[in-house]
C-alpha positions in Angstrom: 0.0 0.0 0.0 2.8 2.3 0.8 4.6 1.1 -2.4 1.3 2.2 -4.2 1.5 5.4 -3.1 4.9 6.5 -3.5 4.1 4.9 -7.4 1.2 6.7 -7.9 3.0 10.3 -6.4 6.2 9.9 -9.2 3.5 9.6 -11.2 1.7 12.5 -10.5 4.7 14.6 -10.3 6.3 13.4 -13.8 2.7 13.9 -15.4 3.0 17.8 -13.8 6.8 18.0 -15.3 5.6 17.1 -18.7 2.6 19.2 -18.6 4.8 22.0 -17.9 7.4 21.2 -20.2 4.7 21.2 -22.8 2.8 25.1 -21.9 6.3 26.3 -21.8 7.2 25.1 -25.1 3.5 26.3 -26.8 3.8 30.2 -24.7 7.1 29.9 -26.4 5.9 29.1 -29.6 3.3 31.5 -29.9 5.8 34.6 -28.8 8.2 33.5 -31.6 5.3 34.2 -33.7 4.4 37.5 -32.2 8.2 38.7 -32.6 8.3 37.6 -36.3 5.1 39.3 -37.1 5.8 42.5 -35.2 8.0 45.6 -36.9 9.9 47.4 -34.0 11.8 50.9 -34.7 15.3 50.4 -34.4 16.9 53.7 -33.2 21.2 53.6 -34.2 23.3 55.2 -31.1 26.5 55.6 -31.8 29.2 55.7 -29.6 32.0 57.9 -31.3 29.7 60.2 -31.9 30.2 62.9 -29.3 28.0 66.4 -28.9 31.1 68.8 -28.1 29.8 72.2 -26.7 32.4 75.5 -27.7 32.6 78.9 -26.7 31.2 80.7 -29.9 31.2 84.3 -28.1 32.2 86.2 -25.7 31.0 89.5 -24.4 32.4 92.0 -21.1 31.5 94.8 -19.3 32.8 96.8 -16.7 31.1 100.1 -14.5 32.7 103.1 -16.0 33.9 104.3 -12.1 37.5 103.4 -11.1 39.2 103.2 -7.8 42.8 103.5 -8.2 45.3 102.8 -5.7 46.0 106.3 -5.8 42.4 106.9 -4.3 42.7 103.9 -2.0 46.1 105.8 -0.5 43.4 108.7 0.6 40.8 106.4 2.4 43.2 103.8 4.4 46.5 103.5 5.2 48.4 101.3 2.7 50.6 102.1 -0.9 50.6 101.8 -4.3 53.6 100.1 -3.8 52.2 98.3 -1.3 49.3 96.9 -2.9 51.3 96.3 -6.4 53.6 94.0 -4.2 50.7 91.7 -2.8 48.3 91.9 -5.5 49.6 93.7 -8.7 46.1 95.5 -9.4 46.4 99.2 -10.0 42.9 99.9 -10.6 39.4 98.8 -10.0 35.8 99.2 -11.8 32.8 99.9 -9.5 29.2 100.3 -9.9 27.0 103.3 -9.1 24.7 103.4 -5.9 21.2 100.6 -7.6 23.1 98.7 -9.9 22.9 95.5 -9.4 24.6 92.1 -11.3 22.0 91.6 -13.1 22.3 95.3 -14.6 25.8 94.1 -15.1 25.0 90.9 -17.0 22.9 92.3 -19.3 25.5 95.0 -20.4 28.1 92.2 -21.2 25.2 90.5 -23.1 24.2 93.3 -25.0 28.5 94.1 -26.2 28.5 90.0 -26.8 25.5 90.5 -29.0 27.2 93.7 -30.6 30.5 91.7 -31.7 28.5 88.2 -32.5 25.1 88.7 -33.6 22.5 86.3 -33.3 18.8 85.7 -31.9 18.8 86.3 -28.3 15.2 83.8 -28.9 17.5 80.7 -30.1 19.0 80.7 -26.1 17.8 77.7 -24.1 19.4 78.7 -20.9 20.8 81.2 -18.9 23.1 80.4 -16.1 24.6 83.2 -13.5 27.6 82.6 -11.2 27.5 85.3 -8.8 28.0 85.5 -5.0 26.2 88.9 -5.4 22.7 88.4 -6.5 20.2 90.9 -7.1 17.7 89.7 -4.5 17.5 85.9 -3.2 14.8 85.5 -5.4 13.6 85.0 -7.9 17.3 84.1 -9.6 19.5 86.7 -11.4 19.3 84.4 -14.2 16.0 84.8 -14.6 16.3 88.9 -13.9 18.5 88.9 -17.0 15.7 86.9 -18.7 13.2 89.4 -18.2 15.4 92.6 -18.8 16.7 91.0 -22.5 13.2 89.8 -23.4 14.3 86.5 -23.9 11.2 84.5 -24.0 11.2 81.1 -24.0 13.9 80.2 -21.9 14.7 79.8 -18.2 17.4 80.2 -15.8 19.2 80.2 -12.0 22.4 80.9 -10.5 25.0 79.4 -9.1 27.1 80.2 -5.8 30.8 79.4 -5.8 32.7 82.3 -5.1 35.5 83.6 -7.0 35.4 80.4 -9.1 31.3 80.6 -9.7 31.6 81.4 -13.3 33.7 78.1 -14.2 31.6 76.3 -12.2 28.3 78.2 -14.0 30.7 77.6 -17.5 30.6 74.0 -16.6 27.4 73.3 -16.0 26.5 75.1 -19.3 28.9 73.0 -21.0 27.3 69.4 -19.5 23.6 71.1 -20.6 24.8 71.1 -23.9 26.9 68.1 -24.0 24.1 66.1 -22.7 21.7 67.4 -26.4 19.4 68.8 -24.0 19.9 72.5 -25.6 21.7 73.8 -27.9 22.3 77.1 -26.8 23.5 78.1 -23.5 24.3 82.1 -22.0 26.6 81.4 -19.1 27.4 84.4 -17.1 29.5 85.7 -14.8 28.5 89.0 -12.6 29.0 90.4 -9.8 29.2 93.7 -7.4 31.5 93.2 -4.7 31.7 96.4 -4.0 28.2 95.8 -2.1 29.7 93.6 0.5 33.7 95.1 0.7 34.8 96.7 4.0 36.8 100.1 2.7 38.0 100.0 6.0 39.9 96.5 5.7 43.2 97.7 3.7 44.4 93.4 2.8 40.5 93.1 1.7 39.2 96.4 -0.2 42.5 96.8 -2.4 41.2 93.2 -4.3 38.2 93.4 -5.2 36.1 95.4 -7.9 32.8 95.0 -10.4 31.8 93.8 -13.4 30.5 90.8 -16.3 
């Protein structure tokens, strides 16, 4: 009797195993036929084919007001001498009382369009590096944005100190890079002048403003 039963289980699991075997083999069958009978678009990527984003303008401004050393010698105590030694600037650009970087950027945009014309409409994106925004928002990117007229587009900034406009030229670059625009206005701005101390004689001689 146990015999009989252990028989009659093998049984019952080999008949299982073969009807298994066999709905396998017809679900197989029938998705071969599917896949022959079914067109699917076939989209070539190729690898040594690279999008390589380039610098194909450049444009600059600065505030017309200068602050020499010489004027620097009448407000703290230090040299033109002195400051040549540590530094080597002899002049630098500030802004009037209300401007702001975004005034700033849109100058240098306006000299890049000057020397490289083209549709301001064809940019994609705007990205600012400035430690010197306009207001915390919304971004001077999107300041510029409004004061070119640039329409269909969008922007932000980025924050990285003295080093914010490789690090805003970077990004642009990967934007591009990436085929997810074309065109890309990177920009550099700022008015340190805002936040200098022209009391500090190793801090004010460095720093001035500009795009």
């Amino acid at each position: 009797m146990i015999a009989c039963s252990i028989k009659t289980r093998v049984f019952e699991l080999w008949a299982v195993k073969r009807v298994t075997e066999y709905n396998l083999r017809i679900r197989l069958d029938i998705l071969l036929l599917i896949l022959d009978n079914t067109e699917f678009p076939v989209q070539e990527h190729s690898l040594t084919k690279k999008i390589r984003a380039k610098i194909s303008a450049l444009g600059t401004y600065l505030p017309p007001r200068i602050l020499t050393n010489a004027d620097l010698e009448k407000m703290i105590d230090t040299t033109n001498e002195w400051i040549m030694e540590r530094v080597g600037i002899r002049e630098r650009h500030l802004v009037d009382k209300g401007v702001a970087a975004s005034d700033l950027a849109v100058e240098a945009v306006k000299k890049l369009v000057a020397s490289h014309p083209f549709d301001l409409q064809e940019v994609d994106l705007i990205v600012v590096g400035t430690v010197t925004p306009d207001m915390m928002y919304p971004s001077t990117a999107c300041l510029v944005q409004h004061k070119l007229g640039i329409e269909n587009t969008w922007g932000f900034d980025v924050s990285a100190g003295c080093s914010g406009f490789l690090y805003a030229l970077n990004t642009g670059v990967k934007f591009v890079e990436s085929g997810q625009y074309k065109k890309v206005l990177v920009i550099g701005a700022d008015v340190n002048s805002s936040m200098t101390d022209y009391t500090d004689r190793a801090v004010c001689i460095i720093f001035g403003d500009g795009a």
